[in-house]
PDB file of N, CA, C and O in Angstrom:
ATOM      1  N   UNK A   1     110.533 104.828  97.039  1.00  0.00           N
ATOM      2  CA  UNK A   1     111.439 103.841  96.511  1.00  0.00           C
ATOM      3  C   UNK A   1     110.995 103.370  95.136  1.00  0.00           C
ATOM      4  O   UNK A   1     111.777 103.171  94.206  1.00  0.00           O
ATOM      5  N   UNK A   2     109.510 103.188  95.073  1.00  0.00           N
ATOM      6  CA  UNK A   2     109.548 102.518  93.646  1.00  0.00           C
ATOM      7  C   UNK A   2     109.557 103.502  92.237  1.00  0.00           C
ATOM      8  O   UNK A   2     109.374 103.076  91.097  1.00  0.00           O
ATOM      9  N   UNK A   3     109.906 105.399  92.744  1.00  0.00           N
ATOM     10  CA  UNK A   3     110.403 105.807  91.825  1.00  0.00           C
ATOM     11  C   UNK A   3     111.676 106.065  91.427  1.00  0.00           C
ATOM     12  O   UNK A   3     111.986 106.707  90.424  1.00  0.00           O
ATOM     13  N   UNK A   4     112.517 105.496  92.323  1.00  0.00           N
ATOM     14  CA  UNK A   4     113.727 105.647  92.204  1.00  0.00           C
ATOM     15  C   UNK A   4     114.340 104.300  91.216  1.00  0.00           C
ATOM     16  O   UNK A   4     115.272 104.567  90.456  1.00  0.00           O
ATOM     17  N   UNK A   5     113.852 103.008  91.244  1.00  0.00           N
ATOM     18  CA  UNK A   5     114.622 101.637  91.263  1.00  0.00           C
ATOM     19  C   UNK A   5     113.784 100.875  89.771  1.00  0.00           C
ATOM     20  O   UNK A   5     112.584 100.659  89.599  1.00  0.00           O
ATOM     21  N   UNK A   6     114.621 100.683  89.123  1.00  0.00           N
ATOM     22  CA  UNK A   6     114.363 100.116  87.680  1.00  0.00           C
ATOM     23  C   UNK A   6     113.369  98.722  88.400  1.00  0.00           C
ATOM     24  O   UNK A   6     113.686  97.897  89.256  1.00  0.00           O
ATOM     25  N   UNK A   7     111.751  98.959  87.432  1.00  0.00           N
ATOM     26  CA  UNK A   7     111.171  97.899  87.940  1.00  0.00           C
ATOM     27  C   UNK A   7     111.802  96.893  87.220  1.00  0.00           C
ATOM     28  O   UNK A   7     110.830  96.173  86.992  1.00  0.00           O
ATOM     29  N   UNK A   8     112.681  96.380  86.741  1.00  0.00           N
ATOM     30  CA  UNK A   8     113.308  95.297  86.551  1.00  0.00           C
ATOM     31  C   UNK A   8     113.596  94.533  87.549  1.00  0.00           C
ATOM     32  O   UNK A   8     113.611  93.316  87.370  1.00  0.00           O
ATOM     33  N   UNK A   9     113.851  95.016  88.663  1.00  0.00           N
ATOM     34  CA  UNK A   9     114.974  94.824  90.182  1.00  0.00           C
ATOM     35  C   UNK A   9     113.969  95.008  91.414  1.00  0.00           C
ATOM     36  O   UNK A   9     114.086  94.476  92.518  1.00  0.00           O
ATOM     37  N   UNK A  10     112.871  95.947  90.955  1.00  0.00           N
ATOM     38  CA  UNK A  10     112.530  96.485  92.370  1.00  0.00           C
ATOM     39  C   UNK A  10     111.764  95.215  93.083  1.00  0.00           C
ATOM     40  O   UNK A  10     111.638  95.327  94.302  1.00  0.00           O
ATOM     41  N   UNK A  11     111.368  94.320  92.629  1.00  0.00           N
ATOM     42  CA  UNK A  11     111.182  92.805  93.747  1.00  0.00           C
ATOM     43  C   UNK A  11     112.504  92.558  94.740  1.00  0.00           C
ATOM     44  O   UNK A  11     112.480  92.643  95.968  1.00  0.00           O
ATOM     45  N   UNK A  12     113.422  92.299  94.086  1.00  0.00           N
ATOM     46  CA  UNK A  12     115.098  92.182  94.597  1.00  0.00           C
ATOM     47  C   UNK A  12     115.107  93.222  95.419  1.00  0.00           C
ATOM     48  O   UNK A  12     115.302  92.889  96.588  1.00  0.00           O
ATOM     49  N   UNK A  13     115.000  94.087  95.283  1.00  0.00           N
ATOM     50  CA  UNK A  13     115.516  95.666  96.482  1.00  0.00           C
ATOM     51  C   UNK A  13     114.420  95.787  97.245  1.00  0.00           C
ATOM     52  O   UNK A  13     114.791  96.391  98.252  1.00  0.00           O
ATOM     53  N   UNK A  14     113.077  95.504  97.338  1.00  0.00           N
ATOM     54  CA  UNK A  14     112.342  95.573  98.158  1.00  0.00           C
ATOM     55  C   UNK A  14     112.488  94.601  99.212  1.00  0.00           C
ATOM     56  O   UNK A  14     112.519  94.955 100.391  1.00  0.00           O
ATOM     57  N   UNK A  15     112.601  93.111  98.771  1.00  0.00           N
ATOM     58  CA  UNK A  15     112.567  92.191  99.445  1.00  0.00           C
ATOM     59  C   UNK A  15     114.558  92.186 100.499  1.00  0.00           C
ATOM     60  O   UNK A  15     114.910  91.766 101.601  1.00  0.00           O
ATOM     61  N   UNK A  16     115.236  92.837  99.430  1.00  0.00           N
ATOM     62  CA  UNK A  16     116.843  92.632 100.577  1.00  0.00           C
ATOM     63  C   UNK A  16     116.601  93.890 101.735  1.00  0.00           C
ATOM     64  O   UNK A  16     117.286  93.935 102.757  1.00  0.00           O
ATOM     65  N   UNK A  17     115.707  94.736 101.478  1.00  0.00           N
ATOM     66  CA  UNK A  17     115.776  95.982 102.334  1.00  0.00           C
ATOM     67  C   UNK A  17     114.684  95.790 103.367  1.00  0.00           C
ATOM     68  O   UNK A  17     114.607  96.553 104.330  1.00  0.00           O
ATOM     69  N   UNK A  18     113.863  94.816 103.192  1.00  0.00           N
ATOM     70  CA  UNK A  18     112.787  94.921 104.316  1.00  0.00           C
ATOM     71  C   UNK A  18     112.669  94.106 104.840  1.00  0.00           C
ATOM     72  O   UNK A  18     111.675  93.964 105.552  1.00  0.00           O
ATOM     73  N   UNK A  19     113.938  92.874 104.710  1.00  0.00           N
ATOM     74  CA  UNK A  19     114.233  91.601 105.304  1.00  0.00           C
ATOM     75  C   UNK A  19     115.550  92.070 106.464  1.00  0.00           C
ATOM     76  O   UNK A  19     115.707  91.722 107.635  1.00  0.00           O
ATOM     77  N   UNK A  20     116.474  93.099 105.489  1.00  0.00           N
ATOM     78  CA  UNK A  20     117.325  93.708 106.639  1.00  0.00           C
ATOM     79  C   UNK A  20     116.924  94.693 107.565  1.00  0.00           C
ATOM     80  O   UNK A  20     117.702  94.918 108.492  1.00  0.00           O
ATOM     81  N   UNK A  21     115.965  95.268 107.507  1.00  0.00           N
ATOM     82  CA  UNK A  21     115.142  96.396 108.434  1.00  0.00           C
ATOM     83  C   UNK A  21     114.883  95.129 109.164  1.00  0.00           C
ATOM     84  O   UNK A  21     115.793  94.885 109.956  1.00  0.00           O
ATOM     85  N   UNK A  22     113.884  94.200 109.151  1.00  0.00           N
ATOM     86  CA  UNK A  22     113.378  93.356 109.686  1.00  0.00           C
ATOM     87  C   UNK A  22     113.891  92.391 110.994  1.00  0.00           C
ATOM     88  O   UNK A  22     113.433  92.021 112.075  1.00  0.00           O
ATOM     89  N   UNK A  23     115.526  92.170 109.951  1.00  0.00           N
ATOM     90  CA  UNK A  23     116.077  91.315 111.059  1.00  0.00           C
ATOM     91  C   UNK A  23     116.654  92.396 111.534  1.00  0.00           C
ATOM     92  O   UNK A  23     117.165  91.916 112.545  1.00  0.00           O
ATOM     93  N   UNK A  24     116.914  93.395 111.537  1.00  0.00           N
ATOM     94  CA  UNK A  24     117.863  94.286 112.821  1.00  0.00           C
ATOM     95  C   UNK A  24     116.678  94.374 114.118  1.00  0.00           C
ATOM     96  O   UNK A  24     116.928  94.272 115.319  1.00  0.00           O
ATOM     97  N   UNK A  25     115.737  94.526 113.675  1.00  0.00           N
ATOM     98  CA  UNK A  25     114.516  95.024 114.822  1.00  0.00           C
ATOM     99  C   UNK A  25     114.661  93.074 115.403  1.00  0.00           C
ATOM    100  O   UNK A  25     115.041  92.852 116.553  1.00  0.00           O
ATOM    101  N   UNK A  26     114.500  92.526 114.964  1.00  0.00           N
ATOM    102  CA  UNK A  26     114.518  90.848 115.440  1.00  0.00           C
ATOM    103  C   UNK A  26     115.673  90.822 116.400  1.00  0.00           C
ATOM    104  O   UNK A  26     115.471  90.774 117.613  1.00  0.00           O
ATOM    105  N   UNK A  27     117.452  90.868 115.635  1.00  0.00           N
ATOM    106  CA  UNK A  27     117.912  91.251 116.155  1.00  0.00           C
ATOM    107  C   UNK A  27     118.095  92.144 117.473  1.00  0.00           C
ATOM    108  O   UNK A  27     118.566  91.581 118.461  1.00  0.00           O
ATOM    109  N   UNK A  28     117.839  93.161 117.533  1.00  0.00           N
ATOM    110  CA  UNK A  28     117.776  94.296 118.343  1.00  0.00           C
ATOM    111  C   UNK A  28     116.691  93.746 119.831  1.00  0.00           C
ATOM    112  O   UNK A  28     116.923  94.029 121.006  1.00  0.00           O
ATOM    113  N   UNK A  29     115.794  93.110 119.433  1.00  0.00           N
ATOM    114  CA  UNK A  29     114.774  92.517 120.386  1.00  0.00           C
ATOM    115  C   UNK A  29     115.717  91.478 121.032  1.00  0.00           C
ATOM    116  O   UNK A  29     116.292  91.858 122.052  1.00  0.00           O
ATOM    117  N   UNK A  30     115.891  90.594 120.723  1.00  0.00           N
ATOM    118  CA  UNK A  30     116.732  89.601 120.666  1.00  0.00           C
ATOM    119  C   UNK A  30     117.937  90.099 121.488  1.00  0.00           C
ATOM    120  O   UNK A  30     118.586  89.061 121.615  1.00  0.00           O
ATOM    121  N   UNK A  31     118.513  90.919 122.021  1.00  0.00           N
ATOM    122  CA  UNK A  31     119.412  91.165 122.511  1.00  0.00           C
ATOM    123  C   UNK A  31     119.304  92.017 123.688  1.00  0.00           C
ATOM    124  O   UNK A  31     120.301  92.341 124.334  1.00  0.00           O
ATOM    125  N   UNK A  32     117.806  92.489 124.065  1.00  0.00           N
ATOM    126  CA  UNK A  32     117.656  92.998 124.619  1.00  0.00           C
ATOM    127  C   UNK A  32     115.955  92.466 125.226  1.00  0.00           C
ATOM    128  O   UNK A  32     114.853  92.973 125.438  1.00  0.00           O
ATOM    129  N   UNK A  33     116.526  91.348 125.297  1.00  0.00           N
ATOM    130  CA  UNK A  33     115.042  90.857 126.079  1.00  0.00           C
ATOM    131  C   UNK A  33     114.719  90.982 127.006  1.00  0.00           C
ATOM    132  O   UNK A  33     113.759  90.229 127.170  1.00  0.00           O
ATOM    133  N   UNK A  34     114.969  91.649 128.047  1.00  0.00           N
ATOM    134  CA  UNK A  34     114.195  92.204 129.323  1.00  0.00           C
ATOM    135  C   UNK A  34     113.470  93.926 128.859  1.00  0.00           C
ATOM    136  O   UNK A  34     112.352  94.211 129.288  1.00  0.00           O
ATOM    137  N   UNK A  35     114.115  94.761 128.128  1.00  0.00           N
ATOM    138  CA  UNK A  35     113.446  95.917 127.868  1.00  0.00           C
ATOM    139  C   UNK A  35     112.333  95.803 127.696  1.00  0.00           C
ATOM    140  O   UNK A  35     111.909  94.950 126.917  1.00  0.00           O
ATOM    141  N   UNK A  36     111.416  96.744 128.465  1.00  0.00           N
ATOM    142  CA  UNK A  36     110.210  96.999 128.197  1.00  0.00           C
ATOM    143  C   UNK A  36     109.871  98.292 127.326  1.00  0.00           C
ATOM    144  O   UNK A  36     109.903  99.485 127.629  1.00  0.00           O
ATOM    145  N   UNK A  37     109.487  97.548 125.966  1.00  0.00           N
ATOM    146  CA  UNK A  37     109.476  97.851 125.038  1.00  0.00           C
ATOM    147  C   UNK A  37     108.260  97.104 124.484  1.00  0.00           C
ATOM    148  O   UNK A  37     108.079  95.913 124.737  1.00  0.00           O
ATOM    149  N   UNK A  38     107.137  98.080 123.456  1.00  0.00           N
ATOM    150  CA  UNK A  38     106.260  97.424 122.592  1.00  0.00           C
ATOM    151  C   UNK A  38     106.949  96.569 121.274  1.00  0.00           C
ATOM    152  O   UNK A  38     107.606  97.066 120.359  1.00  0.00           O
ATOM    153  N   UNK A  39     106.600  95.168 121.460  1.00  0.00           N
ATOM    154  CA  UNK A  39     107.249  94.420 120.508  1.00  0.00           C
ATOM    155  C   UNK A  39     106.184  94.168 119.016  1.00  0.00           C
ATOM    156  O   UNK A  39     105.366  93.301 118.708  1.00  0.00           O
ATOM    157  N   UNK A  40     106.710  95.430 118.336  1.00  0.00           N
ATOM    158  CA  UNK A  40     105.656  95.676 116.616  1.00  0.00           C
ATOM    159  C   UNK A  40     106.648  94.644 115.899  1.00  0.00           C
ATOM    160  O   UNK A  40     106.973  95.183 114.841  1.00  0.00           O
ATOM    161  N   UNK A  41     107.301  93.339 116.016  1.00  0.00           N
ATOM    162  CA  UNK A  41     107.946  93.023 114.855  1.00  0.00           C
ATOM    163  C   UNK A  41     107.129  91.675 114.537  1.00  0.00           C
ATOM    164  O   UNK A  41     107.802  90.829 113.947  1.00  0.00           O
ATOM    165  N   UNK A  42     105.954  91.365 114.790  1.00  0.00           N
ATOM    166  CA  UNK A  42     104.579  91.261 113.656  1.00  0.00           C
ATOM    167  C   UNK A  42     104.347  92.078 113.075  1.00  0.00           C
ATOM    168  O   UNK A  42     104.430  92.258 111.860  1.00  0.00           O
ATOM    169  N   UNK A  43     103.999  92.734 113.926  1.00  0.00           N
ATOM    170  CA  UNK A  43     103.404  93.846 112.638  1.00  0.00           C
ATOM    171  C   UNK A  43     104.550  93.864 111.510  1.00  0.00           C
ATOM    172  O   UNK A  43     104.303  93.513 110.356  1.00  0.00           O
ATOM    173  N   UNK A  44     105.666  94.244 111.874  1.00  0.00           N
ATOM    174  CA  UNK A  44     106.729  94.366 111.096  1.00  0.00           C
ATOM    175  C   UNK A  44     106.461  93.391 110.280  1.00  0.00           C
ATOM    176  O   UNK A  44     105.820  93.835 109.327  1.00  0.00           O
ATOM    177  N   UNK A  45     106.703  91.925 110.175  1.00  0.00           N
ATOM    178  CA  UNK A  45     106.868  90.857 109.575  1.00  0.00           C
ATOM    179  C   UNK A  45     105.566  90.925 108.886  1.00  0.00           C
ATOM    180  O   UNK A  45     105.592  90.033 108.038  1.00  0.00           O
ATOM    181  N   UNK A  46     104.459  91.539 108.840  1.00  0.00           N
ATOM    182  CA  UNK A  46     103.269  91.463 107.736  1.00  0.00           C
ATOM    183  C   UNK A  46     103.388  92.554 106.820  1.00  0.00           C
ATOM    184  O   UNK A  46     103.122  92.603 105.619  1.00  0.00           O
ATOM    185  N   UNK A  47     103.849  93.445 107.625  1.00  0.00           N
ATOM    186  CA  UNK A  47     104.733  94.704 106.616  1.00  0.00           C
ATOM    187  C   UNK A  47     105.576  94.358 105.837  1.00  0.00           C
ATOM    188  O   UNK A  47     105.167  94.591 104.700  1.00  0.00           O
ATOM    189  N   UNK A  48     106.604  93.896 105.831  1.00  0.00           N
ATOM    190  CA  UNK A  48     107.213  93.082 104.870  1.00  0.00           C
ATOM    191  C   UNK A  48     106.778  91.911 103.931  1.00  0.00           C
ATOM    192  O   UNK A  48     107.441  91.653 102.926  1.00  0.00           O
ATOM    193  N   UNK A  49     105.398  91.041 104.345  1.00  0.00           N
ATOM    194  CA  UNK A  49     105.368  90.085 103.693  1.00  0.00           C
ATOM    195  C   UNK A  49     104.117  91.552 102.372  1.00  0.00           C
ATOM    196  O   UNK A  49     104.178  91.450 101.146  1.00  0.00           O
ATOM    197  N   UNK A  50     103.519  92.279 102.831  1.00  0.00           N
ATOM    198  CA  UNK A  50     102.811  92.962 101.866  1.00  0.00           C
ATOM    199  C   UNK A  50     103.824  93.658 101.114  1.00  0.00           C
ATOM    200  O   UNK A  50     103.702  93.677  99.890  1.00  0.00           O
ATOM    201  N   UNK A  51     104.875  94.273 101.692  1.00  0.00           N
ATOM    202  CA  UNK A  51     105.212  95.171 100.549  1.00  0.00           C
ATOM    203  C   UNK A  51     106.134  94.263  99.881  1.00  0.00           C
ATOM    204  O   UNK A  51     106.461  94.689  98.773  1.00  0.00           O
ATOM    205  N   UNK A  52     106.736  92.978 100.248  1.00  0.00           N
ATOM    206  CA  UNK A  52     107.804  92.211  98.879  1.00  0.00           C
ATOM    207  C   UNK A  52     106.351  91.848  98.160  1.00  0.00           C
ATOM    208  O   UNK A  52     106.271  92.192  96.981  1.00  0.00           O
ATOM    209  N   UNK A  53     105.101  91.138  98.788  1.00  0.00           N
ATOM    210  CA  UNK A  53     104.126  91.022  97.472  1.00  0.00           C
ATOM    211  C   UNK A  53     103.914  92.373  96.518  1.00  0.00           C
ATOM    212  O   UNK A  53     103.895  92.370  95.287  1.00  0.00           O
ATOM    213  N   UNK A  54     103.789  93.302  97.220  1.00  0.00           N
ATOM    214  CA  UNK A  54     103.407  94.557  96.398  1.00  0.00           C
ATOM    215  C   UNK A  54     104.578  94.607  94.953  1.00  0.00           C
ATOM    216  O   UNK A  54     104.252  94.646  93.766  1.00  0.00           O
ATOM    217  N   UNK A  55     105.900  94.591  95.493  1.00  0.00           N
ATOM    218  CA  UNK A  55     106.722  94.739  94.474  1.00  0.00           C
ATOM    219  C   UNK A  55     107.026  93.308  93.489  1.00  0.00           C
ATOM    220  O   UNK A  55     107.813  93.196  92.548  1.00  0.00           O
ATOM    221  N   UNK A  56     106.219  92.423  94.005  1.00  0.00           N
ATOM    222  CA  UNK A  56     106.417  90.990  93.355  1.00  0.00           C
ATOM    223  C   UNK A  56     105.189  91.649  92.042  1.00  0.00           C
ATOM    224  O   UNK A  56     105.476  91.532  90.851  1.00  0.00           O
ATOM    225  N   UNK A  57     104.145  92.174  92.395  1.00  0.00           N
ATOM    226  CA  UNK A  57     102.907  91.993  91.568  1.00  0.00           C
ATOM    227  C   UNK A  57     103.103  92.862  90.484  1.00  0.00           C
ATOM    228  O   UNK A  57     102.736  92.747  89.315  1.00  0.00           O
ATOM    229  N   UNK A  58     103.894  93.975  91.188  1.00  0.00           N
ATOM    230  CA  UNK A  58     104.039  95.336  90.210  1.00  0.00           C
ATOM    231  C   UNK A  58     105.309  94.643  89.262  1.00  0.00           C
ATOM    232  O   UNK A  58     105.238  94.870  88.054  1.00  0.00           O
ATOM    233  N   UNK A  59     106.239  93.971  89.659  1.00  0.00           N
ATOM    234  CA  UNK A  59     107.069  93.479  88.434  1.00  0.00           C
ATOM    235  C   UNK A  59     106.262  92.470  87.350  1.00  0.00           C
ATOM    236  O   UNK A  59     106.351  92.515  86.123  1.00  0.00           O
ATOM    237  N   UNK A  60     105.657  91.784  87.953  1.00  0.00           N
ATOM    238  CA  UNK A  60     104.689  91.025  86.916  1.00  0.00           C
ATOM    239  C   UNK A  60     103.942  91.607  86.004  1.00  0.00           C
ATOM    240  O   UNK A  60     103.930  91.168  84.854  1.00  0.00           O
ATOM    241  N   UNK A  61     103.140  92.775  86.404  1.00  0.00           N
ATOM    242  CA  UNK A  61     102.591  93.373  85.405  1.00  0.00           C
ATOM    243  C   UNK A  61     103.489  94.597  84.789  1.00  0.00           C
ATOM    244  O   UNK A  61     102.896  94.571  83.710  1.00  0.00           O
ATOM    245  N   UNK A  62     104.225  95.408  84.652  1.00  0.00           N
ATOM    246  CA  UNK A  62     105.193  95.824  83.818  1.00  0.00           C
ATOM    247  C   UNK A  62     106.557  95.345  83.432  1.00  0.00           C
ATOM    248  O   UNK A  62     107.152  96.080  82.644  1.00  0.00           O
ATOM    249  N   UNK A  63     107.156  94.290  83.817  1.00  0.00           N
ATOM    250  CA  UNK A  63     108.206  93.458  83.088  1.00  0.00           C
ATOM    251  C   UNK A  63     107.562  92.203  82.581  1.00  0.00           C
ATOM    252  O   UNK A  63     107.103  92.220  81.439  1.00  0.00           O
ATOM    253  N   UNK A  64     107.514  91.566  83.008  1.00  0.00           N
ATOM    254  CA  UNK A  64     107.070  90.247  82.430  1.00  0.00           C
ATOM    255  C   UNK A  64     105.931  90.193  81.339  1.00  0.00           C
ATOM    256  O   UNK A  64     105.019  90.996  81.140  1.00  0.00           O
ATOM    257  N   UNK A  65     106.166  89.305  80.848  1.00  0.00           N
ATOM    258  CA  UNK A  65     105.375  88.731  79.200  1.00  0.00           C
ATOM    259  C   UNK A  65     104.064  88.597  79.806  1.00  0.00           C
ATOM    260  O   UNK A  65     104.100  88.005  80.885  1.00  0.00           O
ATOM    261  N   UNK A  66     103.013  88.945  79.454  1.00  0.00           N
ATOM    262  CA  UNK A  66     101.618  88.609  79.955  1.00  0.00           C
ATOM    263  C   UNK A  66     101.464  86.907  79.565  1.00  0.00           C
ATOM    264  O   UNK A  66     100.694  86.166  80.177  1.00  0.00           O
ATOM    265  N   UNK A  67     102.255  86.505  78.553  1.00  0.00           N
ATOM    266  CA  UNK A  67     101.927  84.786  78.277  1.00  0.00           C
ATOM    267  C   UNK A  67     102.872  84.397  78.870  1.00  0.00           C
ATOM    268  O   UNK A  67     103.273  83.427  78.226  1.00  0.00           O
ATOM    269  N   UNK A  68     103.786  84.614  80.103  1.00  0.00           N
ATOM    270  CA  UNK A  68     104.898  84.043  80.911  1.00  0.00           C
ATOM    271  C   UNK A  68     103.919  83.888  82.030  1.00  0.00           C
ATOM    272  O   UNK A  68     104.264  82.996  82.805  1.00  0.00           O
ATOM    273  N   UNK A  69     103.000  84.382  82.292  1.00  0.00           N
ATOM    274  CA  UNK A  69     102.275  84.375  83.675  1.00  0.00           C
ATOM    275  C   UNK A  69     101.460  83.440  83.650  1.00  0.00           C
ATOM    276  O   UNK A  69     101.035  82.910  82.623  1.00  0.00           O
ATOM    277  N   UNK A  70     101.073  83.059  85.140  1.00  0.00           N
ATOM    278  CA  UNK A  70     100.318  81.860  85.259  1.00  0.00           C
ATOM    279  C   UNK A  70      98.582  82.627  85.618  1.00  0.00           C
ATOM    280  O   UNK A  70      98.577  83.805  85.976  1.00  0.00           O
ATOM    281  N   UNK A  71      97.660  82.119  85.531  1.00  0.00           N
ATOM    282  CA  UNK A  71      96.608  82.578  85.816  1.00  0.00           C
ATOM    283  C   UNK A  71      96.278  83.554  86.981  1.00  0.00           C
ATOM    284  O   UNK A  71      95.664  84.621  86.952  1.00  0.00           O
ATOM    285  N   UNK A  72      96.949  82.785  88.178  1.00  0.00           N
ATOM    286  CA  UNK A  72      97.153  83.831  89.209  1.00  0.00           C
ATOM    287  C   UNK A  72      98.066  84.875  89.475  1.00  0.00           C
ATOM    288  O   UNK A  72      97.970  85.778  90.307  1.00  0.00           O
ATOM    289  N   UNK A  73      99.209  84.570  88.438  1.00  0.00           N
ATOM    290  CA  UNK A  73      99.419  85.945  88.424  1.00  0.00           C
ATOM    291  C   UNK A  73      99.041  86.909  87.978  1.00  0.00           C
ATOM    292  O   UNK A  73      99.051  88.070  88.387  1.00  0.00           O
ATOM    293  N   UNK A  74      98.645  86.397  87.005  1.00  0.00           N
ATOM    294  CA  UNK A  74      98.108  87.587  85.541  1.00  0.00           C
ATOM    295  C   UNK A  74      96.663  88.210  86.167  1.00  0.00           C
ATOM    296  O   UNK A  74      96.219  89.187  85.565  1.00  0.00           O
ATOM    297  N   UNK A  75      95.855  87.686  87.402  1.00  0.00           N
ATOM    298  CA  UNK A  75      94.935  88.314  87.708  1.00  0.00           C
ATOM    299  C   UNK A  75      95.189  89.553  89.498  1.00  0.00           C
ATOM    300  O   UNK A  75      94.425  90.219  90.196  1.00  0.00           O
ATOM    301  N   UNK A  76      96.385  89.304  89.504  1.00  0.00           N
ATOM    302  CA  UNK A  76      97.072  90.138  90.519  1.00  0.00           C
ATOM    303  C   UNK A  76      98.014  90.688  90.261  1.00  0.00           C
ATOM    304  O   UNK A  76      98.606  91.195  91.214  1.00  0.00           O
ATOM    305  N   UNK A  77      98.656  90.873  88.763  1.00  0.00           N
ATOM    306  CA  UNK A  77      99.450  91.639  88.408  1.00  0.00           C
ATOM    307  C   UNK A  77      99.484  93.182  87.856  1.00  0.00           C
ATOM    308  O   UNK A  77      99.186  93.352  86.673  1.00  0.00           O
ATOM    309  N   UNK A  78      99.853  94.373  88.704  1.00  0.00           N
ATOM    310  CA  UNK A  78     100.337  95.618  88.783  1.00  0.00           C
ATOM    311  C   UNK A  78     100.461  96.168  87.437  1.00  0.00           C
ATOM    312  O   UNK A  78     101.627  96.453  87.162  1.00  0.00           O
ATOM    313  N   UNK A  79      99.599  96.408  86.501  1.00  0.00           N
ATOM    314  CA  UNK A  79     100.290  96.877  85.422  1.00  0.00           C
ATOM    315  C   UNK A  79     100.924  98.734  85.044  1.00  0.00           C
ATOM    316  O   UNK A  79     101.494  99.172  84.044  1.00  0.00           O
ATOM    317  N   UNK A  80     100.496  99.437  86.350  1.00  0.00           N
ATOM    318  CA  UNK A  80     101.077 100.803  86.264  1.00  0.00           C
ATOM    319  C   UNK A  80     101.582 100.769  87.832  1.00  0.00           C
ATOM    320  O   UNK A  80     101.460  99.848  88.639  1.00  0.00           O
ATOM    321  N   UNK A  81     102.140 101.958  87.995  1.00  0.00           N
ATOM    322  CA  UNK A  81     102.218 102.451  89.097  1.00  0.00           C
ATOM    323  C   UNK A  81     101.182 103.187  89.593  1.00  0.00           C
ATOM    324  O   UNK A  81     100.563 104.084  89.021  1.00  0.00           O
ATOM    325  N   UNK A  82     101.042 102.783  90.614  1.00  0.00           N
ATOM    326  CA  UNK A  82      99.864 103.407  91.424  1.00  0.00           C
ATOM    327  C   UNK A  82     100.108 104.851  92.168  1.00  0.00           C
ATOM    328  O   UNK A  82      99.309 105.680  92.605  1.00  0.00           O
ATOM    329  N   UNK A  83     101.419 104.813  92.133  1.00  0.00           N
ATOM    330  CA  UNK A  83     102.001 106.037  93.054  1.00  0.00           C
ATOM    331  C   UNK A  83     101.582 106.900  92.228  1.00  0.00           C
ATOM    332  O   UNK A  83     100.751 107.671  92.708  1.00  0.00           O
ATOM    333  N   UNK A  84     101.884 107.085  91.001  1.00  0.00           N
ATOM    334  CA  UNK A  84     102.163 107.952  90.225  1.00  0.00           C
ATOM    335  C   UNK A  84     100.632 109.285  90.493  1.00  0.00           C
ATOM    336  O   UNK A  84      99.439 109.036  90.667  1.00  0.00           O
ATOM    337  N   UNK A  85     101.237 110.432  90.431  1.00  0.00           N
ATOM    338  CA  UNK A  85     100.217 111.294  90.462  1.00  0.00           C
ATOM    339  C   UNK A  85     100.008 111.844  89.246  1.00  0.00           C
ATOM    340  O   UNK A  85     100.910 112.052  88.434  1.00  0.00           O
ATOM    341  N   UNK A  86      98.334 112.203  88.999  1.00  0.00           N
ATOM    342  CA  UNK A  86      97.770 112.528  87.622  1.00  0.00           C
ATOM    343  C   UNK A  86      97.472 113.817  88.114  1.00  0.00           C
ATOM    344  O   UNK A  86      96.984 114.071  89.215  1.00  0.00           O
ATOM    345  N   UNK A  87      97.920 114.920  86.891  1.00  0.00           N
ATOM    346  CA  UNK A  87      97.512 116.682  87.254  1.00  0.00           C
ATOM    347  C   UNK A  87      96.104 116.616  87.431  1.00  0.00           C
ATOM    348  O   UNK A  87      95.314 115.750  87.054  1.00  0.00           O
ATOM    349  N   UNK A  88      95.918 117.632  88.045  1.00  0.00           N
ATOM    350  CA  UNK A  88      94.589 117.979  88.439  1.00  0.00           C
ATOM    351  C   UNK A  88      93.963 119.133  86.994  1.00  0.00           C
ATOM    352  O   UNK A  88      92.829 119.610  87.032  1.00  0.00           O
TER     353      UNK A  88
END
């Protein structure tokens, strides 16, 4: 995903897509509360709270003004992509 989505946005699209994954499984539990079923939607819900930070940090450090940031951001802010692969 984060080579597909203008890091302009990709906070916005990370956070609407892993809040709606999120609540369908909530949902989905939720409607089916006697199934015995392993209930991962913690886990889920820390999965989501890391990857909207992940895409919060990575917009900070390649969009935003390094003098727009506050101290803590500027020392947790993403300034490349990490995905990216370097030739061998």
């Amino acid at each position: 995903m984060f080579f597909m989505v203008d890091p302009r946005r990709i906070q916005i699209y990370t956070l609407l897509i892993t809040m709606v994954y999120l609540t369908f499984f909530h949902v989905r539990r939720y409607a089916n509360p006697f199934v015995d079923e392993l209930d991962f939607t913690v886990a889920l819900m820390t999965l989501t709270q890391k990857m909207s930070r992940f895409a919060f940090e990575y917009h900070d450090g390649t969009v935003r003004s390094y003098q727009s940031l506050t101290p803590t951001q500027k020392s947790l802010a993403i300034k490349e992509n990490p995905f990216k692969r370097k030739p061998l």
